[in-house]
C-alpha positions as CSV (number, residue, x, y, z in Angstrom):
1,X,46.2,4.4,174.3
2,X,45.4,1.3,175.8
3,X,43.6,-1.5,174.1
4,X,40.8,-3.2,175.0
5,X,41.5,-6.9,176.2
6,X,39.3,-9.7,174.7
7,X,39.3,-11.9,178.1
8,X,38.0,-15.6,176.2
9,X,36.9,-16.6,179.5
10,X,34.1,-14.7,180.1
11,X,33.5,-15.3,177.0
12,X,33.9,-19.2,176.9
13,X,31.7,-19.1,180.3
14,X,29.0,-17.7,177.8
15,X,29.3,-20.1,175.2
16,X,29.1,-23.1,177.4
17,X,26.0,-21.8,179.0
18,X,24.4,-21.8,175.5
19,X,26.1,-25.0,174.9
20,X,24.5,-27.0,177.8
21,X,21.1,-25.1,177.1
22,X,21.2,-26.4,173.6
23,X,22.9,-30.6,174.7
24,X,19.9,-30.8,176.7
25,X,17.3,-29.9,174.6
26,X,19.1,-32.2,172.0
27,X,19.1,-35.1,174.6
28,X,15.6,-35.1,174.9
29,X,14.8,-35.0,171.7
30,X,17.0,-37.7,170.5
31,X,17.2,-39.9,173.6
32,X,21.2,-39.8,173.8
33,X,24.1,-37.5,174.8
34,X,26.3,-36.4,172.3
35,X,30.5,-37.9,173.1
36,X,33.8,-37.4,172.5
37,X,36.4,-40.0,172.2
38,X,39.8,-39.2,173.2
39,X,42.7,-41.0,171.9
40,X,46.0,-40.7,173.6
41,X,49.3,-43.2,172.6
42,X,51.5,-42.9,175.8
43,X,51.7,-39.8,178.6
44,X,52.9,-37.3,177.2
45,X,52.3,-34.6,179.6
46,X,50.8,-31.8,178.2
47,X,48.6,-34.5,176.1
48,X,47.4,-36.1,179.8
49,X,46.9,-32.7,181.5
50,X,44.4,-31.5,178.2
51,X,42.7,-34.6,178.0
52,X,42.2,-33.8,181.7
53,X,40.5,-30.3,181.0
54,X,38.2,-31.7,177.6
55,X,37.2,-34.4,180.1
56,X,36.1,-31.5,182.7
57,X,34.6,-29.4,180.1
58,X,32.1,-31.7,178.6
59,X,31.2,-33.2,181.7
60,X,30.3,-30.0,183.1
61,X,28.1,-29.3,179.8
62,X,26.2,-32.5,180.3
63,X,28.4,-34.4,177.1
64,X,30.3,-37.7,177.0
65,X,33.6,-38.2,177.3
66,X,35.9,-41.4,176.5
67,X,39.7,-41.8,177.0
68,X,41.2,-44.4,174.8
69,X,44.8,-44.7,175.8
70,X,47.2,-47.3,174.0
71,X,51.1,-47.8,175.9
72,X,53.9,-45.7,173.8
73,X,54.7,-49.3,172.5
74,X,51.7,-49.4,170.7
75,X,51.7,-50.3,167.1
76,X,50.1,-48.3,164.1
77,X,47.9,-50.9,163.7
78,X,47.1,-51.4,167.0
79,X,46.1,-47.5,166.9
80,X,44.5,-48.2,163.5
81,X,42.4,-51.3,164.7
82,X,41.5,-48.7,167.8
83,X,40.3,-45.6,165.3
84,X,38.3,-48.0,163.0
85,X,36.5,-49.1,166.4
86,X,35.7,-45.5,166.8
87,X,34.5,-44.7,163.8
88,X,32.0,-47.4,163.8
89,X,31.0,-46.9,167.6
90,X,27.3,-45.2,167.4
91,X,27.9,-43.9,171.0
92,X,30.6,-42.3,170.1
93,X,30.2,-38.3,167.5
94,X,33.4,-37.0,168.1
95,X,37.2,-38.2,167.5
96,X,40.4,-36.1,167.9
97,X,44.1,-38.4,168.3
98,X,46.3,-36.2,170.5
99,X,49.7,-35.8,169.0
100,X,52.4,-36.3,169.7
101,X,52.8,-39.7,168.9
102,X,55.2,-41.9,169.5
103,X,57.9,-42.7,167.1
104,X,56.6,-45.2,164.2
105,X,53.3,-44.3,164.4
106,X,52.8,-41.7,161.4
107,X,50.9,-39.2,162.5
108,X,48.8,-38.6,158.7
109,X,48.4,-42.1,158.4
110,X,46.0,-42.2,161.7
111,X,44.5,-39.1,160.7
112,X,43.5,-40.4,157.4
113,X,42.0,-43.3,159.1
114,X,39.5,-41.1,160.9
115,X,35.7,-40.9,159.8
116,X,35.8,-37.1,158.5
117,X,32.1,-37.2,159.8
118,X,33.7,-37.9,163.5
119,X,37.2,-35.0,162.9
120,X,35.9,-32.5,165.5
121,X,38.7,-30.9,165.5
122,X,39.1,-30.1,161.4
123,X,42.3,-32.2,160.8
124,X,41.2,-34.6,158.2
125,X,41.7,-33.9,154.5
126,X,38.1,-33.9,154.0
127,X,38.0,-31.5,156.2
128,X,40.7,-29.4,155.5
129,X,40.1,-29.4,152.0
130,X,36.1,-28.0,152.0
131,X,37.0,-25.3,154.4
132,X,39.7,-24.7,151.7
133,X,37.1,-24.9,148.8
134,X,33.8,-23.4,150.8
135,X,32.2,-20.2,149.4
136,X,32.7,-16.9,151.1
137,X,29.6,-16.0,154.3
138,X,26.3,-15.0,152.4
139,X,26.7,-17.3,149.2
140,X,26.0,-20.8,148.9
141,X,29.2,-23.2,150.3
142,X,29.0,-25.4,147.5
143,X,30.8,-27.9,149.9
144,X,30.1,-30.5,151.9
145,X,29.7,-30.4,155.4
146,X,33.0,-29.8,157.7
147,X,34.4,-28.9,160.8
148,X,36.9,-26.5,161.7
149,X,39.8,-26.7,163.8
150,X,38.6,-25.3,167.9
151,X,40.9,-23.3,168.0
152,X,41.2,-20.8,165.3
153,X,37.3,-21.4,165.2
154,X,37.4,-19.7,168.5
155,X,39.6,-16.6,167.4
156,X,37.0,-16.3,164.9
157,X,34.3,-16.7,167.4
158,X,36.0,-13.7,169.6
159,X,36.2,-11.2,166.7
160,X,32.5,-11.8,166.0
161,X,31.6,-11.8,169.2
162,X,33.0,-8.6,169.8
163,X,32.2,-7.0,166.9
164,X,35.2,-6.5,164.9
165,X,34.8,-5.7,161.6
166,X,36.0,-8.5,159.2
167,X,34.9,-7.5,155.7
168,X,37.1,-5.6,153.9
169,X,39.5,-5.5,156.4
170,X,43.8,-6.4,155.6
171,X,44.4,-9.6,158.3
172,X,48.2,-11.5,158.6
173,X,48.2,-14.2,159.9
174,X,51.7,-15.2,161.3
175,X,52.0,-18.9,161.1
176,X,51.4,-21.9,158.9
177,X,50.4,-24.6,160.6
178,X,47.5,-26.9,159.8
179,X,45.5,-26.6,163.0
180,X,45.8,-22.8,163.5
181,X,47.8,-20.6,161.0
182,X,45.8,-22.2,157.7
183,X,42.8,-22.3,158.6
184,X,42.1,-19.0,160.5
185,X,43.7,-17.7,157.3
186,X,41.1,-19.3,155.2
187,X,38.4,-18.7,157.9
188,X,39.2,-14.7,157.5
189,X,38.9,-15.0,153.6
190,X,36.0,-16.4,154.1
191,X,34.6,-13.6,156.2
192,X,36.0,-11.2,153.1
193,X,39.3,-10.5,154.6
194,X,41.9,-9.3,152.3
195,X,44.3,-12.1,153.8
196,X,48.1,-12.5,154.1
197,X,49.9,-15.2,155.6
198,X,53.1,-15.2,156.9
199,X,56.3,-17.4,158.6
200,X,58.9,-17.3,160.7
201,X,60.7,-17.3,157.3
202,X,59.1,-14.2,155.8
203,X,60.9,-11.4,154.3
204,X,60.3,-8.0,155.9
205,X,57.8,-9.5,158.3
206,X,58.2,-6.7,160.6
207,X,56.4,-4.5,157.9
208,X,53.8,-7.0,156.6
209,X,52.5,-7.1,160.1
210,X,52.3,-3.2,160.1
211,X,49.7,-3.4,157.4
212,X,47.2,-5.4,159.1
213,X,44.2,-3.9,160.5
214,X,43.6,-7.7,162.2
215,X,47.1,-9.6,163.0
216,X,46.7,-13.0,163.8
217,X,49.8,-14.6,165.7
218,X,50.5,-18.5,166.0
219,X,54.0,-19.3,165.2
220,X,54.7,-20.7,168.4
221,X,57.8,-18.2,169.3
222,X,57.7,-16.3,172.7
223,X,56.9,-12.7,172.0
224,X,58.2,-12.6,168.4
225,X,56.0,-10.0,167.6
226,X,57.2,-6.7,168.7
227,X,55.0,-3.5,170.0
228,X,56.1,-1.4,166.9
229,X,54.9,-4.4,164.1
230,X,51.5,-3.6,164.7
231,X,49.6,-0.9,162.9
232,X,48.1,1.6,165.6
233,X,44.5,0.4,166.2
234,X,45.6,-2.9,164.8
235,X,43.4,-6.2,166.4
236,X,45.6,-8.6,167.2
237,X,44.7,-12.3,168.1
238,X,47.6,-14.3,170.1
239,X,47.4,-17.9,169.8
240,X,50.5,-18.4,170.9
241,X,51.5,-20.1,174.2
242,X,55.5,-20.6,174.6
243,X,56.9,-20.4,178.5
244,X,59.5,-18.2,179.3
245,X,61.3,-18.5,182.2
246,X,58.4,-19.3,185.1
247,X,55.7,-18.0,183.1
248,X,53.6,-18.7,180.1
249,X,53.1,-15.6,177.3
250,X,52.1,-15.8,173.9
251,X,53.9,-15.0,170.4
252,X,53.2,-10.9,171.0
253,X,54.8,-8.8,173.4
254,X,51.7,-8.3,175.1
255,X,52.7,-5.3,176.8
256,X,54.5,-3.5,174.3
257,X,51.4,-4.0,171.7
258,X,48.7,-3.4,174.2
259,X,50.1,0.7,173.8
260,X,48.9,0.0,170.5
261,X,46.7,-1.9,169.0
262,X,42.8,-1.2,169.6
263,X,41.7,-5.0,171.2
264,X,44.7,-8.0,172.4
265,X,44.1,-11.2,173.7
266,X,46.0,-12.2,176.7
267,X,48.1,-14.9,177.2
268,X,46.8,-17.0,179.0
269,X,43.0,-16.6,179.0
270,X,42.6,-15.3,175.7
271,X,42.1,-18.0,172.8
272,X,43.1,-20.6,175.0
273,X,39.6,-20.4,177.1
274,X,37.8,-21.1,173.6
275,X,39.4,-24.1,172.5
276,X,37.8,-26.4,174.6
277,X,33.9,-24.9,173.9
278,X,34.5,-24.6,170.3
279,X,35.1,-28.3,170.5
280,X,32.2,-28.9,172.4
281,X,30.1,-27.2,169.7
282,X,31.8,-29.5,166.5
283,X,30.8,-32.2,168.8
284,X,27.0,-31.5,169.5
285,X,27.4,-30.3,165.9
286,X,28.9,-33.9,164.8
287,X,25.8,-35.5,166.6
288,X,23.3,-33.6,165.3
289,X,24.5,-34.8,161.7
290,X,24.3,-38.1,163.0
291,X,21.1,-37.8,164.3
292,X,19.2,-36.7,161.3
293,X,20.3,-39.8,159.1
């Protein structure tokens, strides 16, 4: 068997569509376009080239997009002073400080200092914290309102979309990380997932990941996940993105567990292509909030 490939661009494509359909009707009804700040402390590569594709992204959907970017001998309190600016800037919905930062500058210390109404990206403790405490679908949330990290949000978004059933269902998540690993783990409880989570660390990880009728990868190892972990029909959502050698693959031998499993995201183009919309939704999403006080 061959499993089906759950292409995210396609996908994203769709998403933004409905995005820009939905920005403009907010634009006229509110009488201002719904923006992103970007915060960057030095050039770190891979920080400049994504701030490159959010820029391209919302401009495309018709939303605002700011770079704020200090030298890497910026202070914390210059970075501080820049945030609280932020926060307080009407123009501007959406905040998300790319990391890494430079040496000095404590990374949960400017986090912190965010407004959790302005995290589009689901990092601040607020945030974190009712995602944590929010009420499986179909009851009340009994939190306030958050935001969830893009990218998980858009692994999410790609089971749904494709009609994978979550209820009920055994899902492992490999990886513990605060922007991908926790909270697609607590994004698949919430969905009524029997959920496991798991680490580099883990004891017989091999076999835990053989139980899961959804495996979730994002432990940031190049094909760590072997073709005979995964459970025959398994689903399995890479978020992984490591290069090897002259190419760039995720944290599951894709062609090994494509023999198995039912659906696989590539790397690249799977979960990748949804960050950046998923974003662009917390933002409009962050407006709209804004709007109605």
């Amino acid at each position: 068997m061959s499993a089906t490939i759950l292409d995210g661009r396609p996908l994203a494509k769709t998403i933004a569509e409905e995005l820009a359909t939905e920005v403009a009707e907010f634009k006229q009804k509110h009488g201002f376009t719904p923006a992103i700040a970007v915060v960057r402390v030095g050039e770190d590569p891979a920080s400049v080239s994504y701030a490159k594709m959010i820029q391209k992204s919302f401009e495309k959907g018709g939303m605002g997009f700011g770079l704020h970017a200090l030298p890497e001998a910026a202070s914390e309190a210059e970075v501080l002073a820049l945030v609280a600016d932020l926060n307080a800037d009407e123009d501007v919905h959406g905040i998300i400080i790319q990391e890494p930062l430079p040496k000095g500058i404590r990374p949960e210390v400017i986090v912190e200092a965010m407004s959790p109404d302005k995290d589009v990206d689901g990092v601040h403790p607020a945030n974190a914290g009712r995602l944590a405490q929010v009420a499986p679908v179909g009851r009340p949330p009994g939190v306030s309102d958050y935001f969830v990290p893009a990218t998980p949000a858009g692994g999410l978004e790609i089971l749904k979309r494709h009609n994978v059933e979550i209820k009920g269902e055994r899902a492992v998540v490999v990886g513990r990380s605060n922007i991908v690993g926790k909270p697609m783990a607590l994004l698949l409880l919430r969905e009524d997932a029997t959920v496991t989570v798991c680490h580099s660390r883990t004891a017989n990880l091999d076999a835990i990941c053989r139980e899961a009728d959804i495996l979730c990868a994002g432990v940031g190892r190049a094909q760590m996940i072997k073709g005979d972990w995964i459970k025959p029909g398994a689903v399995v959502i890479d978020f992984g993105f490591n290069q090897l050698g002259d190419k760039w693959v995720g944290d599951v031998d894709f062609e090994a567990a494509r023999e198995v499993a039912s659906m696989i995201t590539p790397v690249p183009g799977g979960t990748g292509s949804m960050t950046n919309v998923m974003l662009m939704k917390n933002v409009l999403e962050a407006a709209r909030r804004q709007a109605a006080r």
